[in-house]
N, CA, C and O atoms as a DFTB+ gen file, in Angstrom:
336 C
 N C O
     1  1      25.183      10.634     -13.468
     2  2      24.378      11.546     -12.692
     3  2      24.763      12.974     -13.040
     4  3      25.922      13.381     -13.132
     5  1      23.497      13.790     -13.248
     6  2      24.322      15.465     -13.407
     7  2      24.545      15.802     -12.208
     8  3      24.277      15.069     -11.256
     9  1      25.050      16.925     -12.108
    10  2      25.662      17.468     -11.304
    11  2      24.297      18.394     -10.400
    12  3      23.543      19.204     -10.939
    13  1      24.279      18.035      -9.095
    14  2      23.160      18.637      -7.804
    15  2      23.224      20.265      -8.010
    16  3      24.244      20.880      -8.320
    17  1      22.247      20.699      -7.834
    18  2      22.527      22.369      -7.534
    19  2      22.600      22.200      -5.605
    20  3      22.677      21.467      -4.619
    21  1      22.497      23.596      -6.186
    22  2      22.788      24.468      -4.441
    23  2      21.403      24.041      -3.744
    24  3      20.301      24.253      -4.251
    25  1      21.612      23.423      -2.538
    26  2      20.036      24.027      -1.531
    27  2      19.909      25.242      -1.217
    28  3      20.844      26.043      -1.223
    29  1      18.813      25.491      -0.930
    30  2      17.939      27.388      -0.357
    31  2      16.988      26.305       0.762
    32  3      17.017      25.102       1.021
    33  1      15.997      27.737       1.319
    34  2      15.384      27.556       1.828
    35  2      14.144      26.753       1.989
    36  3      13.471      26.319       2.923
    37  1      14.113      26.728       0.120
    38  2      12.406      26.239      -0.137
    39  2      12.883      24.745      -1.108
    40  3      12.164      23.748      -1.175
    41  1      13.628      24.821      -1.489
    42  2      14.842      23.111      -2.263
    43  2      15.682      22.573      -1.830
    44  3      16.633      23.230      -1.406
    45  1      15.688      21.554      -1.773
    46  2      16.275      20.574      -1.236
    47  2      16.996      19.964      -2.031
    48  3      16.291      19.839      -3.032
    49  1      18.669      19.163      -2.364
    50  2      18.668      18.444      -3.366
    51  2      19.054      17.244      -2.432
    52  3      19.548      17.312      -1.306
    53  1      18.609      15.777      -3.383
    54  2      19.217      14.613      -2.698
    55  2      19.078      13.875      -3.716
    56  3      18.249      14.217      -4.560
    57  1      20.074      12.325      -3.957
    58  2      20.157      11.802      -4.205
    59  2      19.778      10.571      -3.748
    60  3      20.564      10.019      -2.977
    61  1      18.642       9.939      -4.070
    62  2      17.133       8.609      -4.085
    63  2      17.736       7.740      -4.461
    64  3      18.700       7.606      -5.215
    65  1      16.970       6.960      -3.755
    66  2      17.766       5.285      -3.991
    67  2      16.563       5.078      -5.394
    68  3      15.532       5.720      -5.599
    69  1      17.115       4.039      -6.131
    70  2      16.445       3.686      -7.835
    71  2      15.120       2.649      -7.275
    72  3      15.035       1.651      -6.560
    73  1      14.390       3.321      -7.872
    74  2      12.496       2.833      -7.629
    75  2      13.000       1.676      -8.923
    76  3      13.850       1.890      -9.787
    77  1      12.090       0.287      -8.706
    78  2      11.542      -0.624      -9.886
    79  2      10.808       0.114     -10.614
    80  3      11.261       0.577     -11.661
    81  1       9.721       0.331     -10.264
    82  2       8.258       1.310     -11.515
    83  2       8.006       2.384     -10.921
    84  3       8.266       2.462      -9.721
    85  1       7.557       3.249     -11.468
    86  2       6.812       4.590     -11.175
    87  2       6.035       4.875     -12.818
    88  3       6.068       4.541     -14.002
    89  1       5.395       5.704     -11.870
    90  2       4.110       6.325     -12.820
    91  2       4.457       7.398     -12.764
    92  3       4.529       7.819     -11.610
    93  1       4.913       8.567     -14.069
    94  2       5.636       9.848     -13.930
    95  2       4.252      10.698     -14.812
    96  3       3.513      10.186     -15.653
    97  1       4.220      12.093     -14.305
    98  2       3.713      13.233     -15.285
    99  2       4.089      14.279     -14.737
   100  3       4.476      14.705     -13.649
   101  1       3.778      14.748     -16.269
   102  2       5.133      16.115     -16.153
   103  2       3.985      17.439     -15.740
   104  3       2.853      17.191     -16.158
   105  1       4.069      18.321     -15.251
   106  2       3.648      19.235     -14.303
   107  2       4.166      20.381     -14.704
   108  3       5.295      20.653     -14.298
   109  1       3.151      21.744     -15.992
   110  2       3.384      22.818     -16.543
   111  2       2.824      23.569     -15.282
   112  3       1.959      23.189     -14.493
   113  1       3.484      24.635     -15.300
   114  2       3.059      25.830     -14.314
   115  2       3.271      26.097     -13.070
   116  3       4.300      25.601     -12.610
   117  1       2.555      26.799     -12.285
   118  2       3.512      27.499     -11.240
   119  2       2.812      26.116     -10.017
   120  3       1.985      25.280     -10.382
   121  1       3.394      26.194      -8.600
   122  2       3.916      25.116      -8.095
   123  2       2.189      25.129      -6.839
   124  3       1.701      24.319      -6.051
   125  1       1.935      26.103      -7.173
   126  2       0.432      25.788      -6.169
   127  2      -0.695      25.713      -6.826
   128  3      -1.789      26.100      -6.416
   129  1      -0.276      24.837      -8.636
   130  2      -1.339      23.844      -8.831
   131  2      -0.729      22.789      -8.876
   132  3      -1.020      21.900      -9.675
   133  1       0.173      22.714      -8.068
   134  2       0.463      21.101      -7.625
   135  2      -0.807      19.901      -7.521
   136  3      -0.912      18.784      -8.026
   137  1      -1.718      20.721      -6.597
   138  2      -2.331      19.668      -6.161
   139  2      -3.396      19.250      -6.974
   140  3      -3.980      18.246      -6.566
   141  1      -3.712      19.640      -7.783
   142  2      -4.903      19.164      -9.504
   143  2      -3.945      18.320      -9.977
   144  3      -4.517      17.240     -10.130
   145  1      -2.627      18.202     -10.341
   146  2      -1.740      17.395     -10.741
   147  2      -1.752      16.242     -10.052
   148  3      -2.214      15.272     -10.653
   149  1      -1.340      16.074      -8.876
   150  2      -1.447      14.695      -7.844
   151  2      -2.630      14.118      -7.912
   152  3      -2.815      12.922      -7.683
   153  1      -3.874      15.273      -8.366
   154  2      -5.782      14.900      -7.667
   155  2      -5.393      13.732      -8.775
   156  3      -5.371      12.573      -8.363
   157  1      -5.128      13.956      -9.973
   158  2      -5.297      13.499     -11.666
   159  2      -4.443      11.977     -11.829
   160  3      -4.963      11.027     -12.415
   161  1      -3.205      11.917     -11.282
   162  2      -2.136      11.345     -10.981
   163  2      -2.731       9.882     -10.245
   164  3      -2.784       8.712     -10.623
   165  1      -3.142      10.609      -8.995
   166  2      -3.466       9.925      -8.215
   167  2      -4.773       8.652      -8.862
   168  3      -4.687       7.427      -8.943
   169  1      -5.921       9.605      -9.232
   170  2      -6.588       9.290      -9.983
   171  2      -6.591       7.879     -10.996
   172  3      -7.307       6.879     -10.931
   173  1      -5.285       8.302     -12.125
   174  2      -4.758       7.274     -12.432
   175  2      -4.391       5.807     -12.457
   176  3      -4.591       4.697     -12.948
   177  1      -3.481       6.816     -11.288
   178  2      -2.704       4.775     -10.455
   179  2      -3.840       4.218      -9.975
   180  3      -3.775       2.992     -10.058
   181  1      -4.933       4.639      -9.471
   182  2      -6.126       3.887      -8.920
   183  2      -6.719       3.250      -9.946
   184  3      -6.757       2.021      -9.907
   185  1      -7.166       3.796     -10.806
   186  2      -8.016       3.323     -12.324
   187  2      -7.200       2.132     -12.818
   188  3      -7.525       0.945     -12.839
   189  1      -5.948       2.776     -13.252
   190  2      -5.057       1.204     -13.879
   191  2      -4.499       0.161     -12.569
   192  3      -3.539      -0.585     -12.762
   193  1      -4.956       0.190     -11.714
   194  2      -4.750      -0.915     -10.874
   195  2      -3.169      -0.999     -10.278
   196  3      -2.562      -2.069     -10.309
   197  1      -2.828      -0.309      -9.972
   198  2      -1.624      -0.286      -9.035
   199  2      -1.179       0.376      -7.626
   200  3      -1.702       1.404      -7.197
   201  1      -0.591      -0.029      -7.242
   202  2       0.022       0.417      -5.162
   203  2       0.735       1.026      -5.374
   204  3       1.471       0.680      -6.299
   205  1       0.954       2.037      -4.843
   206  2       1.606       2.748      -4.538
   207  2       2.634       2.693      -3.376
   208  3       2.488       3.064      -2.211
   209  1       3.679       2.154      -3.969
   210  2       4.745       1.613      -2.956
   211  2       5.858       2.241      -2.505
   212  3       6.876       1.563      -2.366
   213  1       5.881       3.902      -2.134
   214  2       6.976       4.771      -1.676
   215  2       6.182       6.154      -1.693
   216  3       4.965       6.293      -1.808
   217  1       7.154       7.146      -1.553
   218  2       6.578       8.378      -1.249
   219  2       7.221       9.162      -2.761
   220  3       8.331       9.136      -3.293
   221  1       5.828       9.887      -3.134
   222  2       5.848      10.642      -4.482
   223  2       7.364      11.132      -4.720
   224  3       8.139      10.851      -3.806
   225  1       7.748      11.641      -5.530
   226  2       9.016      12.644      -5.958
   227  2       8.809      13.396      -7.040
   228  3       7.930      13.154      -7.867
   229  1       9.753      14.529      -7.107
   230  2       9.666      15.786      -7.829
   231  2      10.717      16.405      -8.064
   232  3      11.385      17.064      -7.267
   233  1      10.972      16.146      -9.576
   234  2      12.235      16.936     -10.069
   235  2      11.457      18.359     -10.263
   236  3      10.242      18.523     -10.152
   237  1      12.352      19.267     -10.550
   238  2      11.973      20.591     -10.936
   239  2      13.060      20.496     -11.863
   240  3      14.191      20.075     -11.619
   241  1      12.481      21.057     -13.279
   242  2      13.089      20.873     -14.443
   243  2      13.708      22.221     -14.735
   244  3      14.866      22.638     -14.766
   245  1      12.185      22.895     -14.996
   246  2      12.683      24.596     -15.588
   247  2      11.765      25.223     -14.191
   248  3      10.802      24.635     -13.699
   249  1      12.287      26.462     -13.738
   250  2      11.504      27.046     -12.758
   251  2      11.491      28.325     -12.528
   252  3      11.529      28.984     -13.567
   253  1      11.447      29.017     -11.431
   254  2      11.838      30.869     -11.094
   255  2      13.172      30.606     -11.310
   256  3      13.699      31.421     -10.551
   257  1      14.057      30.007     -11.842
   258  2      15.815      30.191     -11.389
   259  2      16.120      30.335     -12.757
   260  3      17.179      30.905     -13.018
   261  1      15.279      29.860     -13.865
   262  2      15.806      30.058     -15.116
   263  2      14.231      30.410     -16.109
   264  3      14.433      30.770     -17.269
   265  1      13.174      30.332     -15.775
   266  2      12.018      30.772     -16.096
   267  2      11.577      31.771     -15.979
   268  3      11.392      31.791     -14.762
   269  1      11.119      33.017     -16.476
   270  2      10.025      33.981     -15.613
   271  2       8.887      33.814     -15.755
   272  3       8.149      33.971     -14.782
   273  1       8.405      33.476     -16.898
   274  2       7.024      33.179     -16.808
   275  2       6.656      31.816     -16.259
   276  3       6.670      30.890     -17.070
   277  1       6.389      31.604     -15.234
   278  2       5.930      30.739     -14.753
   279  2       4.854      29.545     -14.893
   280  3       4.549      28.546     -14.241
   281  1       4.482      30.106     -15.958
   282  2       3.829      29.044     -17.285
   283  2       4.412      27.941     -17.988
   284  3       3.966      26.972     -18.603
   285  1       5.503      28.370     -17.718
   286  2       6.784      27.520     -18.741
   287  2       7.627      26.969     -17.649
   288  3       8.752      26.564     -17.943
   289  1       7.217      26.909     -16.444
   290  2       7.889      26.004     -15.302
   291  2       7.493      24.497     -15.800
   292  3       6.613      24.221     -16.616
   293  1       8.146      23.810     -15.278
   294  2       8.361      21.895     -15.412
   295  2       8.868      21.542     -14.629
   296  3       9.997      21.988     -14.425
   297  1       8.314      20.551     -13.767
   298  2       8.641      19.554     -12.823
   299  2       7.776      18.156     -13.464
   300  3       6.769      17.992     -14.153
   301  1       8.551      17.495     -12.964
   302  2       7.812      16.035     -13.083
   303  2       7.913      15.129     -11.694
   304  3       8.887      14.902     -10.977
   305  1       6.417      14.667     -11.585
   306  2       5.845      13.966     -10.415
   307  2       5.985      12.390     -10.855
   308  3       5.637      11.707     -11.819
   309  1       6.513      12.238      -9.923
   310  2       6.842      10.118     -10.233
   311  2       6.951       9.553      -8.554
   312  3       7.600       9.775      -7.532
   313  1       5.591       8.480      -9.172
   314  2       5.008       7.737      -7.778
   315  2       5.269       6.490      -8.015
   316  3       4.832       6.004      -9.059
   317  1       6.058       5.665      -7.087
   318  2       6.823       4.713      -7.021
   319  2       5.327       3.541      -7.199
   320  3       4.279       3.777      -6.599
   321  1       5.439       2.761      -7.780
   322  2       4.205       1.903      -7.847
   323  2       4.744       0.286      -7.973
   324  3       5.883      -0.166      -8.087
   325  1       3.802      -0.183      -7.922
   326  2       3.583      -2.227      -8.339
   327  2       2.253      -2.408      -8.875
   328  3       1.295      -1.821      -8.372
   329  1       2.129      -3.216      -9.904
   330  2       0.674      -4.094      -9.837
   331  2       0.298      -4.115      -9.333
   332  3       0.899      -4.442      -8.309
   333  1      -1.320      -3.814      -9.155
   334  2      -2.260      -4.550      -7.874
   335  2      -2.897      -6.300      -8.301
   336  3      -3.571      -6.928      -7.485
């Protein structure tokens, strides 16, 4: 495991218990087009036939803490899933 950063106000860090499957995509840019990312995501897991069996998660890779242009932010979205 690497090593957790610091929490603030707006991050949280924790350590998740290990999902069987997820469906991951990685997420360029700043954090309030989140939700075109999930629309697309979401989208997805429906089309290829799978449940969605836990609540989404989100690393933040590169961000405002080591990014400035906010173009070049990365997080990746991974939704715990099963076969349908």
């Amino acid at each position: 495991m690497e090593e957790m950063g610091e929490d603030s106000a707006i991050i949280q860090f924790k350590q998740l218990p290990e999902v069987a499957e997820a469906i991951c995509m990685k997420h360029y840019g700043p954090y309030d087009r989140f939700y075109q990312s999930y629309i697309t995501l979401f989208k997805y897991i429906e089309e290829q036939g799978y449940i969605i069996k836990g609540h989404p998660r989100c690393v933040y890779v590169d961000g405002a803490w080591n990014q400035e242009d906010p173009e070049k932010w990365l997080s990746i979205i991974q939704v715990p899933v099963e076969k349908g």
